[in-house]
N, C-alpha and C positions, 0 to 999 in steps of 0.2 A: 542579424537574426530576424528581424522586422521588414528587410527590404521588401521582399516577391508579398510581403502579406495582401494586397490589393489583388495579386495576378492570381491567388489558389481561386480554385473553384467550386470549394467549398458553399461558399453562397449562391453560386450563380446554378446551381443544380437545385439549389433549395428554393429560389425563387421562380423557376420555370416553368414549375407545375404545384401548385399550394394543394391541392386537392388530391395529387398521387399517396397512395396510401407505400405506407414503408417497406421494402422488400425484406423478407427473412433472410438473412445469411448464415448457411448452413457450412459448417467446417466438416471437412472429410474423415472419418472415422479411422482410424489404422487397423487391420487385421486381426492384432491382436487384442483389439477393445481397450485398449490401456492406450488414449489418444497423448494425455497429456501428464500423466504422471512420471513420465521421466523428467521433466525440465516443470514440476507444477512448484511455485511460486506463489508465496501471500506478499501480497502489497508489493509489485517486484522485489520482493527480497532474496535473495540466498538465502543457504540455511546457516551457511557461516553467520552473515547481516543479520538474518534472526537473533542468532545464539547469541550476538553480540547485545542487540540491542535490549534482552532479557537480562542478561547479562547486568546492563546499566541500569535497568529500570530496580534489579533488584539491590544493588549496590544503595538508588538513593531510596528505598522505602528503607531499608535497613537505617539509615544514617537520618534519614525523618523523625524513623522510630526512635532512635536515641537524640533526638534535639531534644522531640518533643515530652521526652520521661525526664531531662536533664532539665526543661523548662518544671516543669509538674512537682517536682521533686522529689519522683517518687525514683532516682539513680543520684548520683552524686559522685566525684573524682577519688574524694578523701573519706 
């Protein structure tokens, strides 16, 4: 994974000129003004990934919630 890391040129672009200011790059708009809304992504996720991970999160607040009233004493088994 590591091998080529010396030979990118990544750095040697960044070193060659300290003082060049950053180019803007500009993505090509599509026709229909809706560039990125078919394939738009939070935090590369899918929406399945999403739904999943809502999913879990809401599983362990639920189960938080009930430690911590089982702690408190305000639930009990019996």
């Amino acid at each position: 994974m590591f091998d080529n890391l010396r030979d990118s040129s990544f750095y040697e672009d960044e070193q060659s000129d300290p003082h060049k200011e950053p180019e803007a790059q500009v993505k090509p708009v599509a026709a229909t003004g809706h560039s990125h809304r078919r394939n738009a992504r939070f935090m590369g996720m899918t929406a399945q990934q999403r739904f999943l991970l809502a999913l879990m999160f809401l599983i362990t607040v639920c189960v938080m919630g009930m430690l911590a009233m089982f702690v408190t004493g305000s639930m009990g088994l019996f």
